[in-house]
C-alpha positions as CSV (number, residue, x, y, z in Angstrom):
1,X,120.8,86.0,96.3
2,X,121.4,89.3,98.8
3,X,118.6,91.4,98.7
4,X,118.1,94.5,97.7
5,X,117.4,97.5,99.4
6,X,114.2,99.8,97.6
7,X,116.8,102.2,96.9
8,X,119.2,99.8,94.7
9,X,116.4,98.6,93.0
10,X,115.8,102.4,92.2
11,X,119.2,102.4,90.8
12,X,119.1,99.2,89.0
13,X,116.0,100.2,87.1
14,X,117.1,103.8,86.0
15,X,120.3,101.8,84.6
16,X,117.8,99.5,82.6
17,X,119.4,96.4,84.1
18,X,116.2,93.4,84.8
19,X,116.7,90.3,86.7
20,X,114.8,87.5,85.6
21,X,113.1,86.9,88.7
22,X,111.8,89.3,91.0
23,X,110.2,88.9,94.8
24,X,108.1,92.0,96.4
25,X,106.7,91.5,99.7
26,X,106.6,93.8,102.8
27,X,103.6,95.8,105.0
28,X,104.4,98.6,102.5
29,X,101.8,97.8,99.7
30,X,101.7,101.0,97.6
31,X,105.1,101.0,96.7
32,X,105.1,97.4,96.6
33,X,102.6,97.7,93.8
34,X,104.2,100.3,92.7
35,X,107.7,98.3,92.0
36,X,105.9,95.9,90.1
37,X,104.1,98.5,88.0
38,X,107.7,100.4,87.0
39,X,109.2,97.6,86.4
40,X,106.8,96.3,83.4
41,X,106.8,99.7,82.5
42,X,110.3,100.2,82.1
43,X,110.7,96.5,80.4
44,X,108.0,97.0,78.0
45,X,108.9,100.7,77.7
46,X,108.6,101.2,73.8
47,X,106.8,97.7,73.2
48,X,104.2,98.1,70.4
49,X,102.5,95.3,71.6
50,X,102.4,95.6,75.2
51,X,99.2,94.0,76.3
52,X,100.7,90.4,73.8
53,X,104.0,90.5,76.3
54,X,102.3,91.3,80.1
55,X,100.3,88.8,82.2
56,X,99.3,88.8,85.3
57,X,98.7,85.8,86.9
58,X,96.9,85.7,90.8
59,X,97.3,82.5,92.5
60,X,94.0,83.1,94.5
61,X,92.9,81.9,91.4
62,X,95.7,80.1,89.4
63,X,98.1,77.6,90.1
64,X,102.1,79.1,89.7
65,X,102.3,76.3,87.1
66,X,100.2,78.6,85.0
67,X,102.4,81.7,85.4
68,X,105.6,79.5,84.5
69,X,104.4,78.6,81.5
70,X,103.7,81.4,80.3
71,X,107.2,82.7,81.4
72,X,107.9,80.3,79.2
73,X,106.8,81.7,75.6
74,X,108.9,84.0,73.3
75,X,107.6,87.7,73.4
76,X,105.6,89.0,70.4
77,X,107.5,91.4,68.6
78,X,109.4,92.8,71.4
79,X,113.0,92.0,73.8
80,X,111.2,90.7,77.0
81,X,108.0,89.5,78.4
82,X,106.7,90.7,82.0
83,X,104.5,87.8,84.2
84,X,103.6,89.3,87.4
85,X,102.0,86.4,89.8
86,X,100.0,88.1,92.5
87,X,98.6,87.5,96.0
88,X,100.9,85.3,97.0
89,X,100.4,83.9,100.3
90,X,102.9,82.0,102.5
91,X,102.1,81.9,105.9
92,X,103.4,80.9,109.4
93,X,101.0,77.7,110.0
94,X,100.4,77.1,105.9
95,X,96.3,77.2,106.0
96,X,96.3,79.7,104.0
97,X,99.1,79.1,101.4
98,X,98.3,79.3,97.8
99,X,102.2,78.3,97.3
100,X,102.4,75.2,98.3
101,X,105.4,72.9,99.0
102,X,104.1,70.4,95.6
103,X,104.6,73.7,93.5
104,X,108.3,73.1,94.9
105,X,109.6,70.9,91.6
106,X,108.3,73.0,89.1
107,X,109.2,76.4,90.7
108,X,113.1,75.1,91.0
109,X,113.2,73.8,88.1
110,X,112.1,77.2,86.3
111,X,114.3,79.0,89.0
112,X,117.3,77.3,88.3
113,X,117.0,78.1,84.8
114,X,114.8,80.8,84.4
115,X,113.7,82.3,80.4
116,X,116.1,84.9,78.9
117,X,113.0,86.3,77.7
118,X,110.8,87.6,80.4
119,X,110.7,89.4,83.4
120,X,109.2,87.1,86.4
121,X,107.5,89.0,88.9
122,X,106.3,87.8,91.8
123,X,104.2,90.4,94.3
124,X,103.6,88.3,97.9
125,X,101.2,89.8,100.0
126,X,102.4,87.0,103.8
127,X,105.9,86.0,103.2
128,X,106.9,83.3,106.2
129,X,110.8,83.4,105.8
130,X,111.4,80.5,107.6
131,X,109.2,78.4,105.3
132,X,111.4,76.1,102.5
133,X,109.3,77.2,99.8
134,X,110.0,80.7,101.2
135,X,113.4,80.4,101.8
136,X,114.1,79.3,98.0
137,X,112.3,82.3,96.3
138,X,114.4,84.3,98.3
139,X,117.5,82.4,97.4
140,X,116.8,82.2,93.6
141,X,115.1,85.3,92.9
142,X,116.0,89.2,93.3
143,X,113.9,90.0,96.2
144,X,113.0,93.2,97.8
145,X,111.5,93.8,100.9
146,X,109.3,97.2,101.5
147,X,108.8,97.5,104.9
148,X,106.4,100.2,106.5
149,X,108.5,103.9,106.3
150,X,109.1,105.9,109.2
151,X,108.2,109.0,109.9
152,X,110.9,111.2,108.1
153,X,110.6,108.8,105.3
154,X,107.2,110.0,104.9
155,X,108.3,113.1,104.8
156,X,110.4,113.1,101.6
157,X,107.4,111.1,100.0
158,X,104.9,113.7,100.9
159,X,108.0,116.5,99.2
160,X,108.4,114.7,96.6
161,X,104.7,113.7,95.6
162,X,103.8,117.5,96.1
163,X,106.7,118.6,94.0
164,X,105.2,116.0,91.1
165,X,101.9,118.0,91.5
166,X,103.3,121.6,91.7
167,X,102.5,122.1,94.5
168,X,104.2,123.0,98.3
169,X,103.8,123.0,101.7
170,X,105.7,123.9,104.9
171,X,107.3,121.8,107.0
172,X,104.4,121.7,110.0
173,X,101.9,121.3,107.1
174,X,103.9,118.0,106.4
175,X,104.6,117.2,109.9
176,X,100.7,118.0,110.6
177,X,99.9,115.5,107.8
178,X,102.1,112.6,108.6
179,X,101.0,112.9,112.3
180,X,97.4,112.3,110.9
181,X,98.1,109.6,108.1
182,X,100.7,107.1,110.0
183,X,102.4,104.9,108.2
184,X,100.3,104.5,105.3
185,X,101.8,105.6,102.0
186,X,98.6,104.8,100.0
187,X,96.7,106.9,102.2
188,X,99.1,109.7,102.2
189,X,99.6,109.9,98.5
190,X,95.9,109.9,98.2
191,X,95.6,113.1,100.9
192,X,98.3,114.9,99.2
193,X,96.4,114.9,95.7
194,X,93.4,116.0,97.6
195,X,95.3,118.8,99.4
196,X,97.2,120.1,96.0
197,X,93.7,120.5,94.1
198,X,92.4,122.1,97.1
199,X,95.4,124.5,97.3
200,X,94.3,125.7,94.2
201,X,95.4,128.9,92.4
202,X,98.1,129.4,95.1
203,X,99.2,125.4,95.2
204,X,100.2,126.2,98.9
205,X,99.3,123.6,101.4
206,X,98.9,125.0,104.8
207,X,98.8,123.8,108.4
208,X,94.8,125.0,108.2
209,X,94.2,123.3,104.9
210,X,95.3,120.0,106.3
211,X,93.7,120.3,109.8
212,X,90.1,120.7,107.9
213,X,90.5,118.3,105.4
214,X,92.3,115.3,106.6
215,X,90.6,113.3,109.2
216,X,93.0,111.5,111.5
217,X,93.2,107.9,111.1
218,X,94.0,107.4,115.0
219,X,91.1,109.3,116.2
220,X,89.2,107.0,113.4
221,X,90.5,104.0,115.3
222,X,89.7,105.6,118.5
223,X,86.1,105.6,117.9
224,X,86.1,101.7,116.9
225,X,87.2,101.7,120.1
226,X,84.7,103.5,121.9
227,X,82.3,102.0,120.2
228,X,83.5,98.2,120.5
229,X,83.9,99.4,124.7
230,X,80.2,100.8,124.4
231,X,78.9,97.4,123.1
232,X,81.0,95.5,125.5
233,X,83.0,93.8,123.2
234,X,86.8,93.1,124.9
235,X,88.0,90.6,122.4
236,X,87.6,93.6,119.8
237,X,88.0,96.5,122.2
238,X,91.5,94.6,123.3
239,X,92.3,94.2,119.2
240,X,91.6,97.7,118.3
241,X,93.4,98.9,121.5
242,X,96.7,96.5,120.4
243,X,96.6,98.1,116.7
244,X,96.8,101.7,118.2
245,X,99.5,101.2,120.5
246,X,101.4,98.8,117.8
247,X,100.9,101.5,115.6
248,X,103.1,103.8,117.5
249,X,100.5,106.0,119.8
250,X,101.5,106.9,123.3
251,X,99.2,105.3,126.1
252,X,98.9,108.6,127.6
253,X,97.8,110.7,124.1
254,X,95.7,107.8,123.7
255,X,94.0,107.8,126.9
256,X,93.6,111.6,126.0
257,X,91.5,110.5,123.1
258,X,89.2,107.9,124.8
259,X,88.2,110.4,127.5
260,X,87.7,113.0,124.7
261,X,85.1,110.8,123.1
262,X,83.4,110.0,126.4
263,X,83.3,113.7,126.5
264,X,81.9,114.2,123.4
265,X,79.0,111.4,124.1
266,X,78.4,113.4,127.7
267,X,78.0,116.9,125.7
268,X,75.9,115.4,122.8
269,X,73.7,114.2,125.1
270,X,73.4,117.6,127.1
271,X,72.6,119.3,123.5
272,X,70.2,117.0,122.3
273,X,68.4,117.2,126.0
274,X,68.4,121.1,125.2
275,X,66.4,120.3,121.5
276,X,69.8,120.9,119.5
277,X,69.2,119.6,115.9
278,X,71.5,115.9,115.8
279,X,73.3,117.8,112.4
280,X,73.9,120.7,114.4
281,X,75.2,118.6,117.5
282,X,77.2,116.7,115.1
283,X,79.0,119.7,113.9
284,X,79.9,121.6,117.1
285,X,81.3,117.8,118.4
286,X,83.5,117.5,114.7
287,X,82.2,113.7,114.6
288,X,83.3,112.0,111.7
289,X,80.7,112.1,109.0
290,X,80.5,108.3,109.0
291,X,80.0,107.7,112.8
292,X,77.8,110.5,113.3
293,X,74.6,108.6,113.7
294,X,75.7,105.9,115.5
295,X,77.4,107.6,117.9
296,X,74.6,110.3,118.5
297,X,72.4,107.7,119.0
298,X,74.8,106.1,121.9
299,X,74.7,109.5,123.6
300,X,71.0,108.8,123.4
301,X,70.8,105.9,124.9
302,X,73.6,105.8,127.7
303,X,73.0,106.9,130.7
304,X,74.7,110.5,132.5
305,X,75.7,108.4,135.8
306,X,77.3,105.7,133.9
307,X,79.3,108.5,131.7
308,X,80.5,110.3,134.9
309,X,81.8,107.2,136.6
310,X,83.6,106.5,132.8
311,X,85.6,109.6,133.3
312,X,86.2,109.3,136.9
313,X,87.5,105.9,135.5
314,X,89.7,107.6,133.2
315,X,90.9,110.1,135.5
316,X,92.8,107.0,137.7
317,X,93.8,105.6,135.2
318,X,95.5,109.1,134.2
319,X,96.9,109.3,137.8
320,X,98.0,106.0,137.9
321,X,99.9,106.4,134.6
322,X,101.8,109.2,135.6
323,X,103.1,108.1,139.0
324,X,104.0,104.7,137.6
325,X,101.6,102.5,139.7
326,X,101.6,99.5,138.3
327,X,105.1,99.8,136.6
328,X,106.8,102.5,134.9
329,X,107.4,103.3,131.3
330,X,105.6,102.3,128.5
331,X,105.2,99.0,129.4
332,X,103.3,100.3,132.8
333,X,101.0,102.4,131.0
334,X,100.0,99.9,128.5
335,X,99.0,97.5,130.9
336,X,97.3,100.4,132.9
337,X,95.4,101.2,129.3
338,X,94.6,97.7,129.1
339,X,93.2,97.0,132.6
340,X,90.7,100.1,132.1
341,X,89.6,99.1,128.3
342,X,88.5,95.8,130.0
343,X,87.1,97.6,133.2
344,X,85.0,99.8,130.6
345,X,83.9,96.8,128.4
346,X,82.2,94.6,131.4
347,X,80.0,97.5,132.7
């Protein structure tokens, strides 16, 4: 079967039309999850006897043999029955399959002939496409694939989520927000219901409301960082560094924030050598509330030479990143980003 786009599944399920098979994989879990949830709902809308006519199977824990049989059973007092199998894993080198190419005969078999009666849902967290058993869900079932949205994407979520929870917010307030969140809808759903309580009576998010409540998941990642460089760690420091540039940040912004954090340790140390209180230090520097003691206790320890030949470090780097040594474009400055990160995490 052709797949379907999130948007004529949308469609399909307002017109109350159900396949009997579904597949939902993709990076995007929330509204993953969320498919699966609306379409029970939608099946079993009006069922007296909902929890006799929904299962959920997870094949971290049950075989897909288990799930098909129960597909397999008449509803109770009601049109349709909804399985959903979960956690379903196939993966590029098959180690960590729970879908395995002996559940192939049974799966056709139900696949080619699937029950009038229920609703088959499976919800596939690694999806290999160029794996057989793969290849003959997607051929057999209606599958769906929810990649990760981009950024004007998740803007009309964040619109649409506030206008669910009466409230607004203008558009640098939602540009602000995204720019914190990335990509991820779970997190972003779960900010905006923060934001729209705390915009209470007015239920007006502002630029300022989201700059002091939402921390900002890069600058998060930007501390593992620091803190993988500080305990000389590459393999991690290298991981971390990979995740923050896959994830979309420019080497120059993130250089910014790595020497920002070096900064940081140099003036917490400089305020704890003047008898600052460590809660005080922590709340002129803005450190996240769970790296706060670690990190003051790094500034401690490390010594001010070492610090000052860090950002000396960073400043070439900087230089070398702007006039291209090394290779221009972003290509250039990755590999500049990546030859300091291993400079830093061998002193």
């Amino acid at each position: 079967m052709n797949p379907l786009s999130r948007e004529d599944l949308r469609n399909q399920l307002k017109r109350h039309e159900f396949a009997p098979v579904y597949l939902l994989f993709g990076a995007e879990t929330y509204l993953r999850d969320l498919a699966a949830k609306t379409i029970a709902d939608l099946v079993l809308a009006g069922s007296s006897l909902r929890e006799f006519n929904e299962t959920e199977f997870s094949l971290s824990n049950s075989p897909v043999q288990h799930a098909l049989a129960s597909a397999e059973q008449m509803p109770m007092v009601s049109a349709r029955r909804v399985i959903r199998v979960t956690n379903v894993v196939v993966s590029a080198s098959g180690t960590k399959d729970n879908l395995r190419e002996e559940d192939e005969e049974s799966l056709t078999r139900y696949l080619n002939n699937p029950s009038k009666t229920s609703v088959l849902v499976f919800v596939a967290d690694e999806l290999d496409k160029r794996r057989k058993i793969s290849k003959l869900l997607l051929e057999k079932s209606t599958s769906v694939e929810f990649a990760e949205l981009k950024d004007e994407e998740m803007l009309g979520w964040a619109k649409t989520k506030l206008k669910d929870l009466h409230a607004e917010a203008d558009e640098r307030a939602l540009r602000h927000l995204v720019g914190l969140v990335g990509n991820n809808v779970r997190r972003l759903t779960n900010e905006i219901e923060k934001l729209a309580v705390a915009a209470l009576p007015d239920a007006l998010v502002t630029f300022e409301l989201v700059e002091s409540l939402v921390p900002d998941s890069r600058e998060l990642s930007n501390f593992d960082l620091t803190d993988s460089l500080l305990a000389k760690n590459k393999t991690r420091a290298l991981q971390i560094l990979k995740k923050i540039l896959d994830d979309g940040a420019e080497p120059l912004m993130l250089l910014g924030l790595i020497a920002s954090n070096f900064r940081r340790l140099f003036m917490s140390k400089e305020l704890m050598r003047q008898g600052v209180e460590r809660r005080e230090v922590a709340r002129i520097m803005r450190l996240p509330y769970g790296k706060q003691e670690d990190f003051l206790a790094t500034a401690r320890r490390i010594e001010t030479e070492k610090l000052t030949w860090i950002m000396q470090r960073i400043a070439k780097t900087d230089v070398a990143i702007k006039s291209s040594i090394g290779g221009g474009g972003t290509t250039g400055s990755r590999l500049q980003i990546e030859m300091l990160v291993c400079e830093l995490a061998n002193l």
